[in-house]
N, C-alpha and C positions, 0 to 999 in steps of 0.2 A: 236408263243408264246408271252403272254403279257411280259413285263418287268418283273414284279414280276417272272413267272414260271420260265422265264429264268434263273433270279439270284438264285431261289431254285434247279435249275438242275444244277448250277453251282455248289454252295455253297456246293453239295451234293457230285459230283465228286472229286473237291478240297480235301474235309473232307476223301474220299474214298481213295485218294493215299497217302496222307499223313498217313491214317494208315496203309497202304502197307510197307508207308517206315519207319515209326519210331515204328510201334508196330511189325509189322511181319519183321520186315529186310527184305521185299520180292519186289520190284518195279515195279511196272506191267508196265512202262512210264517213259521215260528219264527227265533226270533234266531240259533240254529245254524245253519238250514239259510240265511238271510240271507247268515249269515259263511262259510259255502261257499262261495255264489256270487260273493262278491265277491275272495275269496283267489282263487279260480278266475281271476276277471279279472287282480287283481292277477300272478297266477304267469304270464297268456298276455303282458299285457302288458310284461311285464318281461322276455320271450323276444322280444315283437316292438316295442322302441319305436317304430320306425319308424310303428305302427300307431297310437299312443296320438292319442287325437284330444279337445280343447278339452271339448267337450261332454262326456266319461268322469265317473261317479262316482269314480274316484279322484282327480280334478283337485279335489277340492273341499276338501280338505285346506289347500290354502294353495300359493302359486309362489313363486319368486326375488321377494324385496322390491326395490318400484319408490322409484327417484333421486326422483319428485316424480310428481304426476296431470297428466296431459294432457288439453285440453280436448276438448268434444262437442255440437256444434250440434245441438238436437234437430229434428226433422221437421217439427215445428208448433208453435208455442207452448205451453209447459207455464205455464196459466193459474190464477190463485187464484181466489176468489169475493167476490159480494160480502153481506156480513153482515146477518143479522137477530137478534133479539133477544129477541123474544116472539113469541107468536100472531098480534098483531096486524102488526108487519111484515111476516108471512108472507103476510096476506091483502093488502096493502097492495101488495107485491109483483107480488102475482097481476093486483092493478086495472092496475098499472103494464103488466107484458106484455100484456095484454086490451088495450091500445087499441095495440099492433100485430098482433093476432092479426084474422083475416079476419071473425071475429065475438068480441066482447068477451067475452059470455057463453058461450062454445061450451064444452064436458063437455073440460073432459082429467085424466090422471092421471097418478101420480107415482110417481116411489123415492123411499124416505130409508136414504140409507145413513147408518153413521157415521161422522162426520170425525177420522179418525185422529189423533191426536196423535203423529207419528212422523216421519221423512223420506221425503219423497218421491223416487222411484227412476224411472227411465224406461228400460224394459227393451226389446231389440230383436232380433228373430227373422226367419234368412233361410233360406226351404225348410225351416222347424223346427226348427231349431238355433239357442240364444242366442248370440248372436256379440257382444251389445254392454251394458252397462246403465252408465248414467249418475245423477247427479245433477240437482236441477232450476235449483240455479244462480242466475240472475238469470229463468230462465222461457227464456232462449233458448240459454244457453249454460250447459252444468256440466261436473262434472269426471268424468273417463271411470274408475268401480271394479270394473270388467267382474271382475280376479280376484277382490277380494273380495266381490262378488256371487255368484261362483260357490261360494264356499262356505256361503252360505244353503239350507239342504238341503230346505227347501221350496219352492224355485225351481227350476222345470222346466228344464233343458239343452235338452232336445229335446220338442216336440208333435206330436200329441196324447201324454200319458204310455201312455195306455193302450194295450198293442202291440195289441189285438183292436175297436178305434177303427177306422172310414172314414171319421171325419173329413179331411178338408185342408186345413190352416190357410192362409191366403194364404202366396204366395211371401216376400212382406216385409209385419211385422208390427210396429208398437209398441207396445206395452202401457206401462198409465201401474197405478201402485202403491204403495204407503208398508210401508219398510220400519221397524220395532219391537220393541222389547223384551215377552213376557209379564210383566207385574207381578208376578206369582211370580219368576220368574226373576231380574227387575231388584234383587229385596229379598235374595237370595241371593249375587246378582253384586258387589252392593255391597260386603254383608255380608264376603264373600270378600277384597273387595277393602281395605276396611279393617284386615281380619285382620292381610295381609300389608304395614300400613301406606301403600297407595296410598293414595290421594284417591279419597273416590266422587262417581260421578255424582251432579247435583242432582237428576235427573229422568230417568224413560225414554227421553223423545225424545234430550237429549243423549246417553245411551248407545248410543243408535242411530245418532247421527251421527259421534260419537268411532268407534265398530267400524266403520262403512262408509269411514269416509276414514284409516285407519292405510294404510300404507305398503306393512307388512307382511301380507299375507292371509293371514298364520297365525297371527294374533293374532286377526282377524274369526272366522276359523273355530272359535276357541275358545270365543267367546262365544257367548250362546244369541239370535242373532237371526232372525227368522223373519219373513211380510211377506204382506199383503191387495194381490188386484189388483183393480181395480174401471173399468178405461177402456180403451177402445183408440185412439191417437192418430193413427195411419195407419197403409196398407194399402197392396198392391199385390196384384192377381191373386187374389183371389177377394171372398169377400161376407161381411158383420159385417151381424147381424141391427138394424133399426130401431128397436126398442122398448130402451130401457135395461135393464129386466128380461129379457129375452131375450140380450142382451148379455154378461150376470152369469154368464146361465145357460152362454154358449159360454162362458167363460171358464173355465167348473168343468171342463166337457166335455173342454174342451184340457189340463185337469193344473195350473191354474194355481189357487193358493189364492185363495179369495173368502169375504168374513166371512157367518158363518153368521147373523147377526144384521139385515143389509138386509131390507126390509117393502117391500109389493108397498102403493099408495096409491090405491084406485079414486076419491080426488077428494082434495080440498083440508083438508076434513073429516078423512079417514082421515091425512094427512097430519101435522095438527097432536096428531093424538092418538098419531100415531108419536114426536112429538116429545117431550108428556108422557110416555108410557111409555118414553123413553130418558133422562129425568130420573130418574126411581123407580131405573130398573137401573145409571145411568154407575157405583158405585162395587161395583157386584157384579160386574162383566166383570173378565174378566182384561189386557185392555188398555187403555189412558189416551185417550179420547177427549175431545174439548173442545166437541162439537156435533153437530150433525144436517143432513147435506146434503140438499133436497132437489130433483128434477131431473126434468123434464120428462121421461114417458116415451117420447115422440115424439122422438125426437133428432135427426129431419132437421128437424121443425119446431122447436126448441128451439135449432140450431144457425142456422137461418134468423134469428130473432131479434134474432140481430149481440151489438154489445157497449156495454156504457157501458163507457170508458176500456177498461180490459184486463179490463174483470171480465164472463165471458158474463151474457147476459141466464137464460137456458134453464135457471138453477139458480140457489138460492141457500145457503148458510151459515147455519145455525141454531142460534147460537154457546149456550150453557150459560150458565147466570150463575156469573159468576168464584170460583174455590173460593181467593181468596187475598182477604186484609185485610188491614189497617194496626195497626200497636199500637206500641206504647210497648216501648225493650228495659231494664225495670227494673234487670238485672243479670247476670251469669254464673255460672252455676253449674258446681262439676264434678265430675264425677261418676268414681267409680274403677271399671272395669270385672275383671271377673275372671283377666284377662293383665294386669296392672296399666293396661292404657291410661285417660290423663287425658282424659277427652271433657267439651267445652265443653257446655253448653245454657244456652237463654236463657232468662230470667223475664221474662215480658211481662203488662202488663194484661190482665187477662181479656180476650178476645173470640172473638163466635162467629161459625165459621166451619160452613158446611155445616152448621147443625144441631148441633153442638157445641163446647161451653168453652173455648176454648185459655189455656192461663196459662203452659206451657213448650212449647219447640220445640227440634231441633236443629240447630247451629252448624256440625257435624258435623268441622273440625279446626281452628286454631290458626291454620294455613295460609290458610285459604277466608275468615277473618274479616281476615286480614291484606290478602289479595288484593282482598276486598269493599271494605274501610275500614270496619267495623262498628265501632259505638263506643255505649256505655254512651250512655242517653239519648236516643240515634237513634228516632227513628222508622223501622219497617221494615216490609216485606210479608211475610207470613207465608204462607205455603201447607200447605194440609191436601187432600189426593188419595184419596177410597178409607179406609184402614186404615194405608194409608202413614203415618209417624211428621208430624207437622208439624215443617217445616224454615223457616228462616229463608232468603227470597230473597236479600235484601239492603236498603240503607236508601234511604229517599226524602232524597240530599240536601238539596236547593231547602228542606225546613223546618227544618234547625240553627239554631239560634241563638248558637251559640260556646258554651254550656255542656258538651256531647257528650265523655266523656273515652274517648280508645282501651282496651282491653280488653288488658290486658297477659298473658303467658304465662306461666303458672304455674311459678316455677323449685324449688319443694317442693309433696309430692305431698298436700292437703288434709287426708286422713286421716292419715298416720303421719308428716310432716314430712320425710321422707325426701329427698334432692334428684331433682327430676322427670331422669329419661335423656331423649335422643334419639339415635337413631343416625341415622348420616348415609345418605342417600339416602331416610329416609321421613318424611312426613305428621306421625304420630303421637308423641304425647308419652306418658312412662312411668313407671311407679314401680317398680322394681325389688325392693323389698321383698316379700318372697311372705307374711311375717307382718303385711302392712298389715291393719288393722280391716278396712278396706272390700275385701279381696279375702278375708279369711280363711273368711265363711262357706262365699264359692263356694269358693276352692279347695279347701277341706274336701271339699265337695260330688264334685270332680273328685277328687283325690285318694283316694275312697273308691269311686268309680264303675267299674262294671263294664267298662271300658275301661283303666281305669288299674290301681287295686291290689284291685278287688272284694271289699272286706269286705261280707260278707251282714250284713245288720240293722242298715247305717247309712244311712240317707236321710238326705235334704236337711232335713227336718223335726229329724234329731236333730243334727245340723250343726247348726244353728241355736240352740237348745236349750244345745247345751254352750258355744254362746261365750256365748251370753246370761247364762249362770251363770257364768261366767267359767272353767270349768273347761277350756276349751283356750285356751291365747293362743297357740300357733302348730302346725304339722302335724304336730310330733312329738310333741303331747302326748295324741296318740291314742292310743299307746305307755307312758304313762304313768297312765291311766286306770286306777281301782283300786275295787271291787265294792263297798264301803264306800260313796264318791262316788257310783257311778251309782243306788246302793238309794234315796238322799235322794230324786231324782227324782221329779214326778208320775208314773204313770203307769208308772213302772220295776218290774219284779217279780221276783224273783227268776231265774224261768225266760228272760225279755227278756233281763237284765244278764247272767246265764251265755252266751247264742245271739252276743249280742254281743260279749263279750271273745273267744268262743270262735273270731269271726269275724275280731277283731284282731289273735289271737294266729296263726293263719292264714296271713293275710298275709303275716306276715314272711319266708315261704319263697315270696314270688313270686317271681322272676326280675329281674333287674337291667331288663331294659328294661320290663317293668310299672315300676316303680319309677322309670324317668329319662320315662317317658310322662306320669306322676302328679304328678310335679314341677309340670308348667303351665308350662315354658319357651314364648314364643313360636315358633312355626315349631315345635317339637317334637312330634308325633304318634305314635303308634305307627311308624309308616315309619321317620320319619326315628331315632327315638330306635335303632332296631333296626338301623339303618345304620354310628350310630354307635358303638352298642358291637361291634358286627362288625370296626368297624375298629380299633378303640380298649383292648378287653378290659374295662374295668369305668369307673364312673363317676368312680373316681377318677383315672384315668389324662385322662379325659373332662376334669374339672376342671384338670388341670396342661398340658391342650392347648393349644400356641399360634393364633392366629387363622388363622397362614398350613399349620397342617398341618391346621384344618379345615378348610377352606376344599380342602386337596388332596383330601379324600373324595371319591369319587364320588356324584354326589348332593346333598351339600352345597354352598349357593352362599354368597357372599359378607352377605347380610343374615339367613340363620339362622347362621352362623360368628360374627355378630357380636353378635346374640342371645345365643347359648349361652354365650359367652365373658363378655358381660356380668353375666349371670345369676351364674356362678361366683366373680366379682369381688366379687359385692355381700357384707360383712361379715354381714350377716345370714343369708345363704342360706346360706353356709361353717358358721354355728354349726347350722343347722336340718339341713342335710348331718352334720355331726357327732355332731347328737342322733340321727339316725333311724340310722346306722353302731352307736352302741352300744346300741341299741335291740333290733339284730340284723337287721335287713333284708338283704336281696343288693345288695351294690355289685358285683360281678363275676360277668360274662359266662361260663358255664358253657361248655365247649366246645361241648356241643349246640347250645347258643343263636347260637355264632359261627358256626357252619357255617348256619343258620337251621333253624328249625322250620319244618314246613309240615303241619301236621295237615290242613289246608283242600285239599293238594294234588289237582288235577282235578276240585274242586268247584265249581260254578255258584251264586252266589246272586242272588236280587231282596233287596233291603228296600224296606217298604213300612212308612205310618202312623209316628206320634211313639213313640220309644222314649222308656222312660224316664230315662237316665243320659248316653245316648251321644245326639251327632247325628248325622245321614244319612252324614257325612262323617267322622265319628269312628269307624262301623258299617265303612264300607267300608276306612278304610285298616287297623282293626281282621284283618277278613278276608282284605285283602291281603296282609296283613305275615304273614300264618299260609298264604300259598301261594294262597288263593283267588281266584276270580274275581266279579267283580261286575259286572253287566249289569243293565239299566233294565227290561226287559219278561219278564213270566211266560211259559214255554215248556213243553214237553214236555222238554227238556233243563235246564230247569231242578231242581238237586239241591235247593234248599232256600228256601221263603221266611221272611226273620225279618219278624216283623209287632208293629207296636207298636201304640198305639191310633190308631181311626180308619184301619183300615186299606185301605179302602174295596174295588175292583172287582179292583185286583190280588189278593187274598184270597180271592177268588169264584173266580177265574180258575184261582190255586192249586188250591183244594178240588176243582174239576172235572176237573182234570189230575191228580189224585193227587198233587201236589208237595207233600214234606215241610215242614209247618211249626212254625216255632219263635220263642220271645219270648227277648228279650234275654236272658235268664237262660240261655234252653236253647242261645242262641249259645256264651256261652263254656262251659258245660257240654259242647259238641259242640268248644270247643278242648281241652277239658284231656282228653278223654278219656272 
């Protein structure tokens, strides 16, 4: 084959398992032999740029950030609906169409899909190639995010996906679609994002529209959005089946994802009971729906029909009942988190929303209540989604009455008085103190966790335990703990208090970066703390750092430089560094450790299910900071799965494969050796 066929039979394959894995969940091909084929491409193409063409799985990475969006007239109007409310509008509807249909009572049947809660996308394909996707704008005009579109890796480049297909899509195609966040993902993304003191999303949809319209499409590409198509808006040169369910069904055919939750309606009947049965399930799906479309399956006669105003006749909207209320915002509450962050929540009168109580919600920053105008007194709408936390929307002006006083910013941190920090460029407010009441049981908790300083036989349970008795008031008095003390305990027995000190005493010969990980600095992880003492030789050199030589690491940016430097500052963390120093811990970087460790080196892992100590993301950079690699799906080339509980298919999947598995315990037991 020439060069070119090659790259087309590659390019083809690549595109082919990728929708195995991200549209069908189905793998035909391990994640190794995956990353063959696509270094394959990557190595042709980086021999033949000339060749590299728009449609490529490696274009989906992200391009050159665009000056501003350019507009994009769509083909035919990209139309909304118009709403119903209960059963009976639906049947009410039906009377309405019947006296333009040829007979009033004549048999038809329906879809009900679900109405996404997400942004609508307006996708466009010429001889199979997406060349264009848009936004829906005002309905006739949007904004043209063709690159970051293309980094939605459930959106087909080229149709049909499947290379062993005879299909042929028309010449020119559009396809209509809503692109989305999975709710998993969005409670993660936030989570994330808060971490790092951004601002989170209020909602999935906004984070769907914030990733589709950045600038940069390597910022989309990082995020987890992925997207339902359900219409096709025009054609040229070939044929799009009549019936809407047939329609769905080309759609799958072609490689284009379509929700797996649409119901086929053999009458008006089946219809309304699609509706109730998507009442029962809207908060068990994994994405944010607001209603129940439903749509003539006739669609030449449905289009026939015409329109009241812009809204088709041939469908209508079968909107949920509102999962948001009104209440009262009694007061603010705030809450100290275990990084020390000051997070706002409201106290509101009771009310019930979806079936349950609400009396608090969250505010979610300082920022967002500032930006709202939220104030003490207000009347506000509350929303509760699913499982999702209740958040405060914002308030119903139009009912103040001048009593409403604004919600000031906490400039001392509730629990230890301490003065609240902010660093500049983020969100969040802080309490620097690491011996606050309100952080000490968690940081206890991390500080003793198998991620950080892994002393055996302290859970969270005896964390809690010893502050309650008072017998720790800050993290080095773990170090200080004496067999006398722990024997008073319920529950304490001899044999327990020997496993535990013996687990204390342990400790003390961890290594310098266990011990600047355990800390609980913001931005501090295993990675980074591992980086630092690389650079740096020991924590105390760490503490006498200027901002502008952290900041020179590689790797370190400007808001954990100004973290760490804080941290160091604070008088109390100085005396709690002092305690644990003469305690005997490792303040300094052993050469081994400078050169780095890599026990993990050219080993593959999955994690799967809730570990006990570490999160998803404390596991992996755990792993990676010891050499390893970490990949999403179980394989044949998979070295090892660590499974916590709840581990669910990935665990089956393991057992089958003979892949080695291990629990958090047996992870770092497989670091030390």
């Amino acid at each position: 084959m020439t060069p070119k066929e090659e790259l087309e039979a590659l390019r083809e394959k690549v595109s082919f398992h990728l929708y195995r894995y991200h549209v069908l969940d189905a793998p035909l091909i391990t994640d190794a032999e995956y990353d063959e084929l696509y270094r394959r491409l990557q190595s042709m193409e980086a021999k033949h740029p000339e060749l590299i063409t728009p449609d490529s799985p490696t274009q989906r990475a992200g391009s050159q950030p665009l000056d501003v969006f350019e507009k994009v007239t769509h083909a035919a109007p990209i139309l909304s609906l118009a709403n119903a409310f209960n059963v009976e509008d639906l049947f009410s509807w039906r009377t309405r169409i019947g006296r333009l249909l040829p007979d009033a009572e004549m048999p038809l049947d329906y879809v009900a899909e679900p109405k996404l809660d997400g942004l609508t996308v307006v996708l466009t394909y010429r001889n199979g190639v997406f060349v264009q996707g848009g936004t829906r704008g005002n309905g006739e005009v949007g904004e043209d995010v063709t690159q970051n579109l293309r980094t939605v890796r459930s959106l087909p480049q080229r149709i049909p996906v499947d290379p062993t297909s005879d299909l042929v899509p028309p010449a020119y195609l559009v396809v209509r679609g809503e692109a989305f966040f999975p709710l998993d993902k969005f409670e993660t993304f936030n989570q994330s994002r808060m971490e790092t003191g951004a601002s989170p999303y209020m909602n999935p949809r906004n984070a769907a529209a914030g990733s589709l319209r950045q600038l940069d499409s390597a910022i989309t590409a990082a995020r987890p959005l992925t997207l339902y198509c359900y219409d096709f808006i025009a054609w040229e040169g070939g044929d799009i089946p009549e019936k809407q369910w047939q329609r769905l069904s080309y759609l799958r055919q072609l490689g284009f994802p379509v929700s797996p939750d649409n119901i086929y309606c053999p009458d008006l009947d089946a219809a309304a009971s699609a509706y109730d049965s998507w009442m029962e399930k809207r908060n068990k799906i994994n994405y944010e729906v607001d209603g129940v479309v439903i749509k003539i399956n006739d669609r030449p006669l449905a289009d026939s029909l015409g329109f009241v105003g812009k809204d088709p006749r041939g469908a209508v909207a079968m909107k949920f009942p509102a999962q948001e209320r009104t209440s009262k915002l009694l007061g603010v509450q705030v809450s100290v988190g275990r990084t020390g962050i000051l997070a706002p929540a409201a106290i509101l009168e009771a009310v019930e929303i979806g079936g349950v109580v609400v009396r608090n919600a969250t505010l979610h920053n300082y920022d967002e209540i500032a930006r709202k105008d939220i104030r003490i007194g207000d009347t506000v709408i509350v929303k509760r989604a699913g499982d999702v936390i209740p958040y405060v929307i914002g308030p119903v002006v139009e009912l103040r009455d001048g009593s409403e006083q604004p919600v000031e910013m906490p400039t001392k941190c509730p629990a230890c008085g301490e003065p609240a920090v902010r660093i500049e460029g983020e969100v969040a407010i802080y309490c620097d103190n690491i011996n606050c009441p309100e952080q000490l049981v968690r940081g206890i908790e991390y500080f003793v966790s198998r991620a950080a300083m892994d002393i055996d036989n302290f859970g969270s349970q005896t964390a809690a335990l010893l502050v309650e008795q008072n017998m720790l008031k800050d993290i080095s008095g773990i170090y200080s703990l004496n067999r006398d003390q722990l024997l008073t305990l319920e529950g304490f027995k001899e044999k327990k208090v020997d496993n535990l000190l013996k687990g204390i005493e342990a400790s003390k010969a961890q290594p310098a970066d266990r011990l600047l990980t355990a800390l609980g600095i913001r931005f501090v992880g295993t990675v980074v703390a591992t980086t630092l003492l690389r650079a740096l030789g020991s924590i105390d050199a760490l503490a006498e750092a200027a901002q502008e030589i952290l900041e020179a690491i590689d790797g370190i940016g400007p808001q954990t430089a100004m973290s760490v430097k804080s941290w160091f500052n604070h008088a109390g963390n100085q005396e709690l560094l002092a305690n644990l120093k003469q305690a005997g811990l490792q303040f300094a970087a052993v050469a081994e450790d400078r050169a780095g460790t890599t026990p993990f080196a050219g080993l593959t892992f999955v994690i799967t299910g809730t570990l006990a100590t570490m999160s998803r993301q404390e596991a992996k950079e755990y792993i990676e900071a010891r050499g390893g690699k970490v990949v999403g799906s179980v394989s044949g080339n998979t070295d090892y799965l660590v499974a916590g509980e709840k581990a669910g298919s990935k665990l089956s999947k393991a057992q089958a494969l003979g892949v080695k598995i291990v629990d958090e315990s047996g992870l770092t037991e497989l670091a030390e050796g």
